[in-house]
C-alpha positions in Angstrom: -100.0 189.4 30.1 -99.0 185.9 30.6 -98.2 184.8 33.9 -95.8 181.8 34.3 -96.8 179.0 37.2 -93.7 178.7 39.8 -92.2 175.7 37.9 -92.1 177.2 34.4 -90.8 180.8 36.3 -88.3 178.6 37.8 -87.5 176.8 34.7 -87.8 180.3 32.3 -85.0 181.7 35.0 -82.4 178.6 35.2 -82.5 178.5 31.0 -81.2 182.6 31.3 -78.4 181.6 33.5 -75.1 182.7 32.2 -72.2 180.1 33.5 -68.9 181.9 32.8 -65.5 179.7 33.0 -62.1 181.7 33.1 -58.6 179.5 32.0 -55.8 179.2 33.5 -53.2 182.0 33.6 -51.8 183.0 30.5 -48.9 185.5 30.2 -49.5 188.3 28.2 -53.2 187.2 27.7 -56.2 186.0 29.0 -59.1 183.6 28.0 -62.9 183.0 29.3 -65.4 181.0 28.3 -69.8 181.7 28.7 -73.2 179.7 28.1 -75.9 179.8 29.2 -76.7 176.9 31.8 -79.4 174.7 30.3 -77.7 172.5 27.7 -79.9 171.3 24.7 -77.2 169.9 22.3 -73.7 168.0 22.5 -72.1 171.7 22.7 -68.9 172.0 24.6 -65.7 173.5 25.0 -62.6 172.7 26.9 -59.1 174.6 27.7 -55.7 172.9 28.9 -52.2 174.2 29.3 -50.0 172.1 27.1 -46.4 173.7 27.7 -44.8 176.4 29.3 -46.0 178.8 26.8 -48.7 177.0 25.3 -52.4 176.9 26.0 -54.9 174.4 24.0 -58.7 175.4 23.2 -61.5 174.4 21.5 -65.1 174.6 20.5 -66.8 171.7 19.6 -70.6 170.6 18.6 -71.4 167.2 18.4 -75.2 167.0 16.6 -77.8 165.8 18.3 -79.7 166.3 21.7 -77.4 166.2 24.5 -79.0 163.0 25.8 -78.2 161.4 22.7 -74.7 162.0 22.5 -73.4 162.3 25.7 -71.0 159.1 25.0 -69.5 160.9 22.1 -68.9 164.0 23.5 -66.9 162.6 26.4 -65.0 161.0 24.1 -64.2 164.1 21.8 -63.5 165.7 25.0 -60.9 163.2 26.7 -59.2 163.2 23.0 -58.7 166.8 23.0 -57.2 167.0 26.4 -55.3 163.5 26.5 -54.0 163.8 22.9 -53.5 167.8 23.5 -51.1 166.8 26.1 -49.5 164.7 24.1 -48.6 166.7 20.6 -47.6 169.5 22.1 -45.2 167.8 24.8 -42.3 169.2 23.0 -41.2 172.6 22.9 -40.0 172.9 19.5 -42.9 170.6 18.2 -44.1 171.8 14.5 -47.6 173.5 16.0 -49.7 173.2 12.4 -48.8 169.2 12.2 -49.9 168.8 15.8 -53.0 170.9 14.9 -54.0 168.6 11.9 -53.1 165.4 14.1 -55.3 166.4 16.5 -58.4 166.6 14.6 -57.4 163.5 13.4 -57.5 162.0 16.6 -61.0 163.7 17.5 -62.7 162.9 14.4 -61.2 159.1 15.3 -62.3 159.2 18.7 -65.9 160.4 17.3 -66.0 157.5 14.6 -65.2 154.9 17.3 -68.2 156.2 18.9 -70.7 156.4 16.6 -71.2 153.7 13.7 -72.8 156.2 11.5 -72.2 159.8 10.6 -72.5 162.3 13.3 -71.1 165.7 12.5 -69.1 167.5 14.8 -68.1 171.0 13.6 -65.1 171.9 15.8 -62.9 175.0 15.9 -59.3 174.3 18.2 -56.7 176.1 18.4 -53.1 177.0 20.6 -52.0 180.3 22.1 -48.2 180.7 21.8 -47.7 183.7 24.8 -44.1 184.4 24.0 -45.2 184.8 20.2 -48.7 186.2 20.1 -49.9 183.5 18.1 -52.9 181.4 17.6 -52.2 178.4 15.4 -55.7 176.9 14.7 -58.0 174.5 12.8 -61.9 174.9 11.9 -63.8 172.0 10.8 -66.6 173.2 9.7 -67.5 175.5 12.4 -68.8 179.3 13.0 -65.8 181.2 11.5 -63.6 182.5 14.5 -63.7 187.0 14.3 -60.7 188.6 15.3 -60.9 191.9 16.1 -57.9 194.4 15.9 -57.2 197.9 15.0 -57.9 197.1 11.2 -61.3 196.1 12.2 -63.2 192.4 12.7 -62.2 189.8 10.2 -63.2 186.0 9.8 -61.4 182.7 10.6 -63.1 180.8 7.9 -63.9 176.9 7.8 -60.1 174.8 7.1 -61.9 171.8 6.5 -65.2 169.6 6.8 -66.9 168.5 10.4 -65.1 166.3 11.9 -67.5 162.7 12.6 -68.1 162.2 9.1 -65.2 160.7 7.3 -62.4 158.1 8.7 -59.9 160.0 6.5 -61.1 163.8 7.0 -58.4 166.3 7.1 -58.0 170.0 8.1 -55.4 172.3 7.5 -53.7 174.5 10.1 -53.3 178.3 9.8 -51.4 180.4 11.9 -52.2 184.1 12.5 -50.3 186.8 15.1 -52.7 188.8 17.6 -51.4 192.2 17.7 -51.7 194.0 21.5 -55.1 194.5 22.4 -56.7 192.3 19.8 -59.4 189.8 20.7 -60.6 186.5 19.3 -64.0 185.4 19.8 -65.6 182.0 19.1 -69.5 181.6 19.0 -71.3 178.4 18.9 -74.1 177.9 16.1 -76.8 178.8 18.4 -75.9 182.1 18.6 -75.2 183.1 14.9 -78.7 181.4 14.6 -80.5 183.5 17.4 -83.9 184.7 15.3 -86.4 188.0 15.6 -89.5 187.3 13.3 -87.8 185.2 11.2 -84.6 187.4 10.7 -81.4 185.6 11.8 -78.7 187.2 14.0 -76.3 186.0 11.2 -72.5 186.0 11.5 -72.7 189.9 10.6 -74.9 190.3 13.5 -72.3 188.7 15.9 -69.2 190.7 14.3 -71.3 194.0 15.2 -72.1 192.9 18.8 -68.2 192.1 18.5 -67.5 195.4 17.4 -69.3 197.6 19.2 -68.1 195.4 22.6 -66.5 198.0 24.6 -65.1 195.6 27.3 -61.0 194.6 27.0 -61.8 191.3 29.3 -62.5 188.1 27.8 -65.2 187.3 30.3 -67.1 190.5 29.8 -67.0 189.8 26.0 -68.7 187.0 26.2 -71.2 187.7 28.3 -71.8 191.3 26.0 -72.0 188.9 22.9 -74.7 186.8 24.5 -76.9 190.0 26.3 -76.4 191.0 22.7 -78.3 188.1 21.0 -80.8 187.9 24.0 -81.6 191.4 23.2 -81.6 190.7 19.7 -84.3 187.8 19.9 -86.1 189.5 22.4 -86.8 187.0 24.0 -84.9 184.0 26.5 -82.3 182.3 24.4 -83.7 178.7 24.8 -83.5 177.4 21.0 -80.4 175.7 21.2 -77.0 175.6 23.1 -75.4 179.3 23.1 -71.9 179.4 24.2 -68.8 182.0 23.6 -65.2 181.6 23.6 -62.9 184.9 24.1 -58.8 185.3 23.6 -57.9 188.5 24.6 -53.9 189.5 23.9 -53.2 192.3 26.5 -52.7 195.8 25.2 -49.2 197.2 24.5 -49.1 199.2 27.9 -49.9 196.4 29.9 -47.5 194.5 28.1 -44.5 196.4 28.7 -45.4 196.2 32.1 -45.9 193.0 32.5 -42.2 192.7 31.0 
């Protein structure tokens, strides 16, 4: 049995710390957002309330070690939430064009950062709570799962990173959340959790999704990652793990809420 000195105990214990980060109020809904706290890589993720009914969010990676691109990734973060703001001022703005302007304006605000190329897979996307709805882009990030009564299905990649072109684009898709569904976002840490070589893989996270039994976005992420821990068997030190949950609130709670 190995025995760890007091620093590397101390060290081994911080890296398993889970920091959990709940949004702000949402009618009809709620969103959280887990990691655990050592951060290797320019992984972050942010959530701002850009209208009555709106609420902006995001996952984004910048590549690289955290020291490396810390610059950049304030930067991508003060264009989501400045620019956010912005495009979604008004209430009858056309959601999918603000979507697709605003990873404009990130992939901008990473280019102005960085003379060279330095991908940023990114998935973003804004909660209509009088709708249900979740208009969205994904540059080149881990496919968003939503899960539902039909089962878990994939929010696939609308377009490439963002932080490698000056004219990138990505589309905008819109999809309704029935009552009770949940939308979960994983960073690529987690989808590349290992066990003797065998990756956790994005089928991996869908089952941990799947057999969550918890209805609170908090307690979904913090299942997903016990789930990969578990999985690797080991502390999940490889790289920045982080999870993003939606969760629409279930017809009952909805009616009373109303």
């Amino acid at each position: 049995m190995w025995l760890l000195s007091g620093r590397a105990a101390r060290n081994a214990a911080r890296r398993r710390e889970t920091v959990h980060s709940d949004a702000p109020a949402i009618h009809g809904a709620a969103l959280a957002a887990a990691y655990y706290g050592h951060r290797i890589g320019g992984e972050f993720y942010d959530f701002v309330r850009v209208g009555p009914n709106r609420l902006l969010f995001g996952l984004l990676d910048v590549a690289g070690r955290h020291e490396d691109n810390h610059a950049i990734v304030n930067a991508a973060k003060q264009t989501f939430r400045t620019r956010g703001l912005e495009l979604f001022a008004d209430d009858e703005v056309n959601e999918a064009d603000a979507m697709i302007e605003l990873s404009l304006e990130i992939n901008r605000s990473i280019l102005q950062r960085e003379s060279g190329v330095h991908a940023c897979p990114a998935f973003a996307g804004c909660y209509h709570e009088s709708l249900g709805t979740v208009c969205y882009f994904n540059a080149g990030h881990t496919p968003g799962l939503v899960r539902d009564s039909a089962g878990v299905a994939e929010l696939p990649a609308t377009g490439l990173p963002l932080g490698l072109f000056s004219h990138t684009t990505c589309d905008a898709r819109t999809i309704g959340l029935e009552p009770g569904a949940a939308l979960l976002l994983v960073s690529r840490g987690i989808v590349e959790g290992t066990r003797r070589k065998q990756e956790l893989g994005l089928r991996g996270v869908k089952a941990l999704l799947q057999r969550a039994k918890a209805e609170t976005p908090k307690q979904i992420c913090l299942d997903v990652l016990q789930g990969v821990e578990e999985f690797m068997g080991r502390p999940a030190v490889h790289n920045d793990m982080t999870t993003l949950a939606l969760v629409r609130a279930g017809q009952a709670a909805a009616v009373a809420a109303n």
